[in-house]
C-alpha positions as CSV (number, residue, x, y, z in Angstrom):
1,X,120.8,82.7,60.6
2,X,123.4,82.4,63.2
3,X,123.0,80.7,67.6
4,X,126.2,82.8,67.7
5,X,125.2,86.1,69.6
6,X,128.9,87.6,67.9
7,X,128.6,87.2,64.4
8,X,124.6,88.4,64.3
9,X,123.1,91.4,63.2
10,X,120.1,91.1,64.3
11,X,118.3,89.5,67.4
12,X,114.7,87.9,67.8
13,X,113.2,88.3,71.1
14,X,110.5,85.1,71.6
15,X,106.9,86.5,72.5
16,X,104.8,84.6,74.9
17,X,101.0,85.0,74.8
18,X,98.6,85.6,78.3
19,X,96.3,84.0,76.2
20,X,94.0,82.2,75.7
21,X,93.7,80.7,79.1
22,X,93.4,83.6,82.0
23,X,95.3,80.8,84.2
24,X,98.8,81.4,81.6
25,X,101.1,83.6,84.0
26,X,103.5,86.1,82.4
27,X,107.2,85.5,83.9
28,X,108.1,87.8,86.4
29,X,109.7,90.9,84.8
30,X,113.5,90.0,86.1
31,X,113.6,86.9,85.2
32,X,112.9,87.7,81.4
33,X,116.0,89.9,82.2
34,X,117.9,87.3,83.2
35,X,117.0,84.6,81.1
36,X,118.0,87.4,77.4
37,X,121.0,88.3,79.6
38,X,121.7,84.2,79.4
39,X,121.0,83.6,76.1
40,X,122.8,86.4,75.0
41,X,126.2,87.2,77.5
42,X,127.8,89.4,75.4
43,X,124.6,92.0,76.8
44,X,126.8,92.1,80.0
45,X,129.4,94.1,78.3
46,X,128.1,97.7,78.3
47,X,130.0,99.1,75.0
48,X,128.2,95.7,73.3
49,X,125.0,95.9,74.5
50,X,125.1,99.8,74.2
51,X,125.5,99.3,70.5
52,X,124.2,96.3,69.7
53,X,121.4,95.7,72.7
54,X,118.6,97.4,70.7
55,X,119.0,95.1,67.9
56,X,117.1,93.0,69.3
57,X,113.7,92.7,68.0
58,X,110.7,91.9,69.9
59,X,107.7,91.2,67.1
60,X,104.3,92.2,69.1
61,X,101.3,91.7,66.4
62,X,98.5,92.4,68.9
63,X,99.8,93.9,72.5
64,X,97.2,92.9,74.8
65,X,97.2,88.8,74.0
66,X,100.6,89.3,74.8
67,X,103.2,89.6,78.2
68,X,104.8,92.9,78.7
69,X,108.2,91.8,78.1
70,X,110.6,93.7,80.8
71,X,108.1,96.7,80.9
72,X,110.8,98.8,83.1
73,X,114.1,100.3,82.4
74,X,116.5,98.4,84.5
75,X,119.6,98.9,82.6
76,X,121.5,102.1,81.2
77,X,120.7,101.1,77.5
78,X,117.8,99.8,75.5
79,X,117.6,96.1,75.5
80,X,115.0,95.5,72.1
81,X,112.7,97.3,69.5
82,X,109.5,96.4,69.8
83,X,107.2,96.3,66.8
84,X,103.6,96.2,66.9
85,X,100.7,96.5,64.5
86,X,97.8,97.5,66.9
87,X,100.2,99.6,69.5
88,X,98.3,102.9,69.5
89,X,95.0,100.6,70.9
90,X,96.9,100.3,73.8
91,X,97.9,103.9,75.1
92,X,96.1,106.5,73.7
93,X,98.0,109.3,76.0
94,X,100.4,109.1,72.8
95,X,103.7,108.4,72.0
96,X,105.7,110.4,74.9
97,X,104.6,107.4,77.4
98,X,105.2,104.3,75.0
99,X,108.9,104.4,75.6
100,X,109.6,106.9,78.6
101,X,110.8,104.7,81.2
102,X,111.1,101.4,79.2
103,X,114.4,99.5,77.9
104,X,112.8,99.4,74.4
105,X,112.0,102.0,71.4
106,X,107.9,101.1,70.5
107,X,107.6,101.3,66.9
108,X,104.1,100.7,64.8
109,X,104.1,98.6,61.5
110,X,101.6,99.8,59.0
111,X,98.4,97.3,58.2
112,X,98.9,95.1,55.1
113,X,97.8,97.5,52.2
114,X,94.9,96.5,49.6
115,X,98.0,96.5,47.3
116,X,100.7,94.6,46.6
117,X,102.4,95.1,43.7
118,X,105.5,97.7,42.3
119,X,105.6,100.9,43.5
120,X,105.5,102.5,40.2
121,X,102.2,101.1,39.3
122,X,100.4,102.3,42.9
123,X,96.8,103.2,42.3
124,X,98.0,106.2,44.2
125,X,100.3,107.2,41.1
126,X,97.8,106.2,38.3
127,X,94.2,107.3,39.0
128,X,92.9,110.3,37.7
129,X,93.7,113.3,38.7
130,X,90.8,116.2,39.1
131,X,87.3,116.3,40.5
132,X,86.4,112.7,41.6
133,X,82.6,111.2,42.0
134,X,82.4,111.6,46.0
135,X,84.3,114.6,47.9
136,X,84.2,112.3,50.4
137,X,82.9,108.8,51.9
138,X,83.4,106.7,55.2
139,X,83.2,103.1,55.0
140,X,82.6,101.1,58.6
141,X,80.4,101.4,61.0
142,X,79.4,103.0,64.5
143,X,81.4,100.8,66.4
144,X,84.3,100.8,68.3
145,X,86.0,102.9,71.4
146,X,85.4,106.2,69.1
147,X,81.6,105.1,68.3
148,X,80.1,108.4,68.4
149,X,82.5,110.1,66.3
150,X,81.5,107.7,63.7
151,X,78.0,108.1,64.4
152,X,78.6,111.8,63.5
153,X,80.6,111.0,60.4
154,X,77.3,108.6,59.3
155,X,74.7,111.1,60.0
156,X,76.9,114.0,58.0
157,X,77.7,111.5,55.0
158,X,73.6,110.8,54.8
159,X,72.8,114.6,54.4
160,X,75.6,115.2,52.4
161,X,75.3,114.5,48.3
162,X,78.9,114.4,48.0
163,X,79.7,111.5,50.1
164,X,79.6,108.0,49.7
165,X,78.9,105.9,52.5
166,X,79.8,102.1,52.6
167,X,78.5,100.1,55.8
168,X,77.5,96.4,54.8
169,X,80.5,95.0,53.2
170,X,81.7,91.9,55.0
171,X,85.2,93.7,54.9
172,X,83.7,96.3,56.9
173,X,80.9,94.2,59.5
174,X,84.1,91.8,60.5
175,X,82.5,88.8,58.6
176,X,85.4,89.2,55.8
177,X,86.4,85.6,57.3
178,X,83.2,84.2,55.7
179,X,84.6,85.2,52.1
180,X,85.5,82.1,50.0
181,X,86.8,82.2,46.4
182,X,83.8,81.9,44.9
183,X,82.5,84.8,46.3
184,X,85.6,86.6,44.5
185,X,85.3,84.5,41.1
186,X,81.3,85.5,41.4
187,X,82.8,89.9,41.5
188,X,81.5,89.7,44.9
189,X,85.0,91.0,46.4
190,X,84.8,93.6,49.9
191,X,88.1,94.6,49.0
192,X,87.4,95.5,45.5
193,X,84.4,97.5,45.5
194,X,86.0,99.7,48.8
195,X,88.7,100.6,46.7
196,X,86.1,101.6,43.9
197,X,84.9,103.3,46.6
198,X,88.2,105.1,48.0
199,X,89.8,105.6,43.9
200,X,86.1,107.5,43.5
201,X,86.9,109.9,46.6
202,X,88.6,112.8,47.2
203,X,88.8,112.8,51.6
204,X,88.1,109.3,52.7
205,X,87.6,110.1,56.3
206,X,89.4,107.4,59.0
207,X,88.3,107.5,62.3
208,X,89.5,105.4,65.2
209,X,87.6,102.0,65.6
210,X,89.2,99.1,68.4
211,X,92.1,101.1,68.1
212,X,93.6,104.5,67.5
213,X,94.3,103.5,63.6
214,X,93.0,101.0,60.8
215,X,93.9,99.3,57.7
216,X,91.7,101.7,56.2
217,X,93.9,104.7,56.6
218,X,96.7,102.6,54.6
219,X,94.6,101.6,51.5
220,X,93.2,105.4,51.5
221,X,97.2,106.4,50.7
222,X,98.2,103.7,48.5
223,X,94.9,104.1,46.5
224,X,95.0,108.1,46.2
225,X,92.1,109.1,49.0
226,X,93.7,111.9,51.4
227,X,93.0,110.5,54.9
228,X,91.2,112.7,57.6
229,X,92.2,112.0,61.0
230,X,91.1,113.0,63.9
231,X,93.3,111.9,66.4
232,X,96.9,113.6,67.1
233,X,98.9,110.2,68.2
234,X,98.6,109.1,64.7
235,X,101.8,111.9,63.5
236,X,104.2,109.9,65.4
237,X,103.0,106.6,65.3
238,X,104.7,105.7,61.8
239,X,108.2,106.6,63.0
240,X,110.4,104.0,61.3
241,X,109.0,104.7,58.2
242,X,108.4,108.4,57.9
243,X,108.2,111.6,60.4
244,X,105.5,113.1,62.0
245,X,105.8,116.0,59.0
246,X,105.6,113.5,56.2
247,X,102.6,112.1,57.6
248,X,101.5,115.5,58.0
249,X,102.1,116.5,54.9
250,X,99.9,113.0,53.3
251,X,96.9,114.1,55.4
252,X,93.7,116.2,56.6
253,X,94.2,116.5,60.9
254,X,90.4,117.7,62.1
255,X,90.5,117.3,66.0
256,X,87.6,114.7,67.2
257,X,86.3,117.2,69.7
258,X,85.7,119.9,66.8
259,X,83.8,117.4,65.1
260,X,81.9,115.6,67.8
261,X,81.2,119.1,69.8
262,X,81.4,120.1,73.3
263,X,78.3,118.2,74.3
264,X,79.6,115.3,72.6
265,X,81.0,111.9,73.6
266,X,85.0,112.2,73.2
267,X,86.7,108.9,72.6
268,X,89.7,107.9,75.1
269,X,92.4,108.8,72.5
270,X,90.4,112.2,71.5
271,X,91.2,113.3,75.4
272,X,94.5,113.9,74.3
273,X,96.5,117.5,74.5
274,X,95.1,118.5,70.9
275,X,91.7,116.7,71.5
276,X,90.8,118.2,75.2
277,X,87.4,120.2,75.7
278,X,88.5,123.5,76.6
279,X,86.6,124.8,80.3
């Protein structure tokens, strides 16, 4: 760690919240300009900041509590990188408008995984391989901005024998706060018995829920279950970790409006060019 602009690699951009008062005011969008342009002169030499300007790091965890840090392009090179985990809740047109116009690549961290230990002992590698218990299962519930899709996916689990449904869990309600350790020491764990659920599945299907992705969707990879997605924003939304055709390659893609039908509700993010209801 270095206050020398000239010997760092790497630069932290601070992140101010709108929240949780209404009355908190965002600074106006040149004077955050000014003020990283300050802190930092050597961004007013163009080879520099050309090279070096998107080194800068601006750490987002959830976009809308937060003030959209020099939101247009006002100089000739990106200024930052900014990382969220919850981006895609934000814009579900997809990725072409998260940076068009904008002095700063958008990138999307995965959720914290159900595992965390070596990579050579992921569940992934070690469970076993053939015809599982379920073909498929769903765990959540029929909320969020893509409710009726998982409405759908409820009713088609019920009549199916092959799926596995999981809606109660406090991982999955939002009461997972509640948990305590005794709960755990008792074998009472949410986390556990959905990965039971997800190590027993062939398709774990992950549709969107307050936004375009969920933690789901990582503990489905790292514990063997081939995602199903339903929403094309997802490809790209990885990017500084692996492509659009590795992601691809690691999933099921089933367009919401095929699923949900024409006289359907489609979700804001399933409006999208591979999602729209044809005339």
């Amino acid at each position: 760690r270095t206050r020398k602009a000239e010997e760092a690699e790497v630069f932290l951009v601070p992140a101010y919240s709108s929240k949780p008062s209404d009355e908190t005011k965002c600074a106006e969008n040149q004077d955050l300009f000014d003020t990283l342009f300050k802190l930092n002169p050597l961004l007013k030499q163009k080879a520099w900041a050309t090279e070096k300007g998107p080194r800068h790091l601006f750490i987002d965890a959830r976009g809308w509590e937060n003030c959209n840090y020099m939101w247009e392009m006002t100089q000739p090179f990106r200024l930052f990188h900014r990382i969220n985990i919850e981006l895609n809740g934000m814009l579900p047109t997809g990725p072409e408008d998260w940076t068009d116009g904008k002095p700063f690549f958008w990138y999307q961290f995965p959720y914290p995984a159900v595992y965390h230990g070596p990579p050579d002992a992921t569940p992934a590698k070690l469970r076993n391989r053939g015809l599982a218990k379920y073909l498929w299962s769903f765990s959540g519930t029929g909320r969020g901005v893509a409710g009726y899709l998982r409405q759908c996916l409820m009713k088609q689990c019920t009549k199916c024998e092959g799926c596995f449904r999981q809606t109660k869990l406090r991982e999955v309600t939002g009461e997972v706060h509640e948990f305590t350790m005794r709960d755990v020491n008792a074998g009472k764990s949410s986390y556990a018995e959905l990965s039971e659920m997800k190590m027993a599945s062939t398709f774990c299907v992950e549709p969107p829920g307050d936004t375009i992705t969920r933690k789901s969707l990582i503990d489905s990879m790292v514990l063997g279950c081939i995602p199903v997605i339903f929403e094309h924003q997802e490809f790209d939304m990885f990017e500084a970790f692996f492509s659009a055709a590795e992601f691809a390659a690691a999933v099921v893609y089933v367009p919401e409006v095929r699923l949900v039908g024409k006289k359907g509700t489609l979700s804001a993010f399933g409006k999208g060019p591979a999602g729209r209801k044809k005339k």
